[in-house]
C-alpha positions as CSV (number, residue, x, y, z in Angstrom):
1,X,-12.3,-4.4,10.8
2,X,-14.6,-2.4,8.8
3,X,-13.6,1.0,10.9
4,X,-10.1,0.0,11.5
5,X,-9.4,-0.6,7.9
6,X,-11.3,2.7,6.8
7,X,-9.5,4.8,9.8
8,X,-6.0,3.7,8.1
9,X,-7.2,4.5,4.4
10,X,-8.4,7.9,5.9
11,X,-4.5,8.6,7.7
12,X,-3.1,7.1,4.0
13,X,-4.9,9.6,2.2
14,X,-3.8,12.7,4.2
15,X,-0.7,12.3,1.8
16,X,-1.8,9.7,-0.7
17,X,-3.1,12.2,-3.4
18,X,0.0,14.8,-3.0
19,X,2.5,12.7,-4.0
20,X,2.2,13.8,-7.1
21,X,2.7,17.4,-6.3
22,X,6.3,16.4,-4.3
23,X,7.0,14.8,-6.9
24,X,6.8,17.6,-9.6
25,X,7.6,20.5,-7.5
26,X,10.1,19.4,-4.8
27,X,11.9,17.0,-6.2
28,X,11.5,18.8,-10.2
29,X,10.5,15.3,-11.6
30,X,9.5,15.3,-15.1
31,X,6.8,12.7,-16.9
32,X,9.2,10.4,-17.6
33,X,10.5,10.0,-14.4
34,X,6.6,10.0,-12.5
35,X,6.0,7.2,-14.9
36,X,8.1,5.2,-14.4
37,X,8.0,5.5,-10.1
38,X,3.8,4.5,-11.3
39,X,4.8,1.4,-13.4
40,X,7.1,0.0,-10.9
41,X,4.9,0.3,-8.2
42,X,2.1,-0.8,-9.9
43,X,4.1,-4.3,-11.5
44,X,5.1,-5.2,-7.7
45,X,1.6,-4.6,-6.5
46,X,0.3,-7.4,-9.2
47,X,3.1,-9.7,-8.8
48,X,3.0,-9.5,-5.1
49,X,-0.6,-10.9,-5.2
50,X,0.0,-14.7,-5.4
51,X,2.4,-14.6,-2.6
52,X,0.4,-12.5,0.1
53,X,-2.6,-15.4,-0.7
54,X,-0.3,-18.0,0.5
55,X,1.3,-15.8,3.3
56,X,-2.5,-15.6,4.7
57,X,-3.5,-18.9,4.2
58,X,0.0,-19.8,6.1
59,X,0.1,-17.2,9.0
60,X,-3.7,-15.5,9.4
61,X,-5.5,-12.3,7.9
62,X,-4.5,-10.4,10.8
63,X,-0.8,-11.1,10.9
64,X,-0.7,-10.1,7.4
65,X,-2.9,-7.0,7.3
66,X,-0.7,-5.5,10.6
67,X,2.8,-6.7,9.3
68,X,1.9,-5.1,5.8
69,X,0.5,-1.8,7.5
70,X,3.3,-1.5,9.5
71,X,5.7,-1.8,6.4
72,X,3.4,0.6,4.3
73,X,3.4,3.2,7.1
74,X,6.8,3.7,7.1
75,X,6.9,4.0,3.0
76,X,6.2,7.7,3.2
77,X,8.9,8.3,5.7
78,X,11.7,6.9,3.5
79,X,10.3,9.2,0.8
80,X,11.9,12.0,3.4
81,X,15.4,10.5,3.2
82,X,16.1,10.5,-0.5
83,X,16.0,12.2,-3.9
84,X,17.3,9.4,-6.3
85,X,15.2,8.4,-8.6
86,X,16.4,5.0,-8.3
87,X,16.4,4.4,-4.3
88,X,12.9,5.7,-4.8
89,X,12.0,2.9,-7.4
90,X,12.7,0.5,-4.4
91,X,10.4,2.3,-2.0
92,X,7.8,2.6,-4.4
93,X,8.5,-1.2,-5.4
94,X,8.6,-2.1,-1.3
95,X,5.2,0.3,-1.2
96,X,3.5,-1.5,-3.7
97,X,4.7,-5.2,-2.6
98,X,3.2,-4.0,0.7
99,X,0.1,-3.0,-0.5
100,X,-1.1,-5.8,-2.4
101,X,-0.9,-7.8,1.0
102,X,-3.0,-5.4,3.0
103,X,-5.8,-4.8,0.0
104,X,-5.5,-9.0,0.3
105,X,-5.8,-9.5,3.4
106,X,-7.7,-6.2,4.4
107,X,-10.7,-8.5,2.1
108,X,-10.2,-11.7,3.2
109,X,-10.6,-10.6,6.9
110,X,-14.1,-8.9,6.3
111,X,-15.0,-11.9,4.3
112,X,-13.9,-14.6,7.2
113,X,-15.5,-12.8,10.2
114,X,-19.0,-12.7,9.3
115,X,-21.6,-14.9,8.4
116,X,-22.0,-16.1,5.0
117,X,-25.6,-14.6,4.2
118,X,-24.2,-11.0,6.0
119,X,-21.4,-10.4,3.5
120,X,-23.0,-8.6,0.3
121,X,-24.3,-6.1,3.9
122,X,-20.7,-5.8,5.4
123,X,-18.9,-5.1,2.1
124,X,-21.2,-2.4,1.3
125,X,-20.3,-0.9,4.5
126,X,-16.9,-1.6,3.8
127,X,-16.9,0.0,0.6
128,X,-19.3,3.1,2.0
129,X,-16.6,3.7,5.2
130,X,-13.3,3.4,2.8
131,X,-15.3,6.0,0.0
132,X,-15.6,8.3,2.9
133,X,-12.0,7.7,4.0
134,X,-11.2,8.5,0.6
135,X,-12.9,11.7,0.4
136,X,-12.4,13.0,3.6
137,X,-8.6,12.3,3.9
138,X,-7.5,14.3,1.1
139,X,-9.6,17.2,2.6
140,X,-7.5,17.1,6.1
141,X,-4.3,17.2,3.9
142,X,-4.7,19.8,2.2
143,X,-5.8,21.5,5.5
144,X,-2.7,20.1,7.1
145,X,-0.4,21.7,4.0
146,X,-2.0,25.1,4.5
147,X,-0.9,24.8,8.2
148,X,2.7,23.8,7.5
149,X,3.0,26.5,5.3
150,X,2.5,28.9,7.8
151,X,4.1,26.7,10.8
152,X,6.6,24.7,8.8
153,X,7.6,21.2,10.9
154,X,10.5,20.1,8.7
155,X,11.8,22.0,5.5
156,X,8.4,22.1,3.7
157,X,4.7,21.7,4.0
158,X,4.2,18.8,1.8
159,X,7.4,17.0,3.4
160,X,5.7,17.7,7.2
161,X,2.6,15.9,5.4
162,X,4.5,13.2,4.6
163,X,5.8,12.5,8.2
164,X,2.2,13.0,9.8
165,X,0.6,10.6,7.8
166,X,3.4,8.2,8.2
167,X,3.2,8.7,11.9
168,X,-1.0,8.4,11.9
169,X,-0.2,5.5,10.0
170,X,2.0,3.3,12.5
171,X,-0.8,4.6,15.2
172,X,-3.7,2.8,13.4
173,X,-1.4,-0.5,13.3
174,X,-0.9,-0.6,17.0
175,X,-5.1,-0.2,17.2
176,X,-5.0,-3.5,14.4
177,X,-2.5,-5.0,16.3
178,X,-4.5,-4.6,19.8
179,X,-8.7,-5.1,18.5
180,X,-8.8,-7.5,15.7
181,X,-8.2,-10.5,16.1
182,X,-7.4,-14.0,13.9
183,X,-10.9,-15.5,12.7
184,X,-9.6,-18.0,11.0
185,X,-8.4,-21.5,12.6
186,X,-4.7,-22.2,11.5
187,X,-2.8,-24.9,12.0
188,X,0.5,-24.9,13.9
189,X,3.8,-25.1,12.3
190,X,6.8,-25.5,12.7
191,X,9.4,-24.2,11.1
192,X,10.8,-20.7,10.7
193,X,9.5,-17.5,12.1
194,X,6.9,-15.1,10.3
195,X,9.4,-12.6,9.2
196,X,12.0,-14.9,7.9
197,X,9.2,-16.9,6.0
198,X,8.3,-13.2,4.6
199,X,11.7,-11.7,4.1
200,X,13.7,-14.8,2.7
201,X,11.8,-18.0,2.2
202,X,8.9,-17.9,0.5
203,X,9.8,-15.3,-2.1
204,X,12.6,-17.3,-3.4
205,X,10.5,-20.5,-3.5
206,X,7.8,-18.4,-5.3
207,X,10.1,-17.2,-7.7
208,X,11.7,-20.2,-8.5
209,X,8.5,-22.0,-8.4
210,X,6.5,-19.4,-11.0
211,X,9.7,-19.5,-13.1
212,X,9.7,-23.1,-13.1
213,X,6.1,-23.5,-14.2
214,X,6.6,-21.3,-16.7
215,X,9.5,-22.6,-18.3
216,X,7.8,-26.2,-18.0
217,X,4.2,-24.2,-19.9
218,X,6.0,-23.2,-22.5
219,X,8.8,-26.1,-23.4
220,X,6.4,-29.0,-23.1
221,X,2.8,-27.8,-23.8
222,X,3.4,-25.5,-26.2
223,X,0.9,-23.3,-24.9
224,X,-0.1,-19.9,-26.6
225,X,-1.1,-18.6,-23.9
226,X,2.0,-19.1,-21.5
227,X,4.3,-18.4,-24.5
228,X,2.3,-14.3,-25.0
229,X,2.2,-14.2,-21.3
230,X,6.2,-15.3,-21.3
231,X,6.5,-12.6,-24.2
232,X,4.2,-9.7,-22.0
233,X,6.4,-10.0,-19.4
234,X,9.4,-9.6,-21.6
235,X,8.3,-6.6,-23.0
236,X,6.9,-5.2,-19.5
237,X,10.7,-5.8,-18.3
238,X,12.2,-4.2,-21.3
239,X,9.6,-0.9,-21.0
240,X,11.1,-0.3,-17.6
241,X,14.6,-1.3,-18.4
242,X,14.4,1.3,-21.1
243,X,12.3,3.6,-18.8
244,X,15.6,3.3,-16.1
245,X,17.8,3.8,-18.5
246,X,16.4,6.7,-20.4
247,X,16.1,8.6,-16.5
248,X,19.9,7.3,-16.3
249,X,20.9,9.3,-19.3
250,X,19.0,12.0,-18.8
251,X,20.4,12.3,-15.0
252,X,23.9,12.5,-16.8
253,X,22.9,15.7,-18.8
């Protein structure tokens, strides 16, 4: 797991850290417009958190860590097929959604296939492999990107980049998919299949359940802390409502 998970840090990072740069030199994004892509990535990366927990206690570790690579490999790709600044708020919001599952699940799995006295060991390893995956992956991009600049694959260097790590990507997710394997006992259920339980069901019954609790927090306890957390969220909504719409009218111009 240790290995497997680093490997698909190390293919993430190829293009991971040069995001930035498509962003501000191939696509002529400004601050405003980087920010924003950040904050709404970043918002459905937290929010996503709760839900992936129950997805794993629900379905496994491993079904979640593969289904979420898969979805995050592709996430680079759809970069490739769009310049709106708005279609690529929703693959930034699917990228982060995605992510919080596999950082989730990525942890639980280390933590649920070793031995309780071996885990302060194996997540020092873990953290040692996925700091050199770190490291080293940015180094291979930027060898990559001199290479497509001289032997261009699609209409740019950083473009090709993108497409090679999204490829690498689904690669490593066919290794998770064929050596790991569930260590943790589930139940069976029945009931509706994995994806629809990931696509349809349990969001809206998160939603409405979170909203619910939150409503109930704030009418009947009176609670400080629900009603500023109520009020943060507010404001967070209204900083990227006003963030969309300031892009909007700037588009216009």
């Amino acid at each position: 797991t240790v290995l497997l998970t680093s490997l698909f840090i190390f293919v993430v990072y190829f293009a991971s850290p040069f995001f930035v740069v498509y962003q501000f030199r191939d696509l002529h994004f400004g601050y405003l417009e980087y920010t924003f892509l950040l904050a709404v990535a970043s918002i459905a990366r937290i929010v996503a958190m709760p839900y992936w927990g129950k997805m794993s206690q629900l379905f496994g570790n491993k079904l979640v860590l593969v289904s979420c690579a898969a979805f995050a490999s592709i996430v680079p790709i759809l970069w490739l097929t769009s310049t709106n600044i708005f279609v690529l708020a929703i693959f930034e919001m699917f990228g982060g959604f995605v992510w919080a599952g596999i950082d989730l699940a990525a942890f639980n799995y280390v933590l649920c296939s070793v031995k309780h006295e071996r885990v302060p060991c194996v997540m020092s390893n873990y953290n040692f492999f996925t700091g050199i995956a770190r490291f080293g992956g940015p180094i291979i991009g930027t060898l990559l990107i001199l290479h497509f600049d001289a032997f261009p694959l699609l209409w740019g260097s950083l473009p090709s980049l993108l497409l090679v790590s999204g490829v690498s990507r689904l690669a490593v997710v066919a290794l998770m998919a064929l050596l790991l394997h569930e260590t943790v006992l589930l139940v069976p259920r029945r009931g509706q299949p994995f994806l629809v339980n990931l696509a349809a069901i349990h969001p809206v019954r998160g939603l409405t359940s979170n909203l619910h609790l939150v409503w109930s927090a704030v009418k009947n306890n009176g609670s400080r802390a629900a009603q500023k957390g109520a009020r943060a969220v507010g404001r967070g909504a209204a900083i990227v409502g006003k963030g969309a719409y300031a892009i909007k009218g700037k588009l216009k111009k």
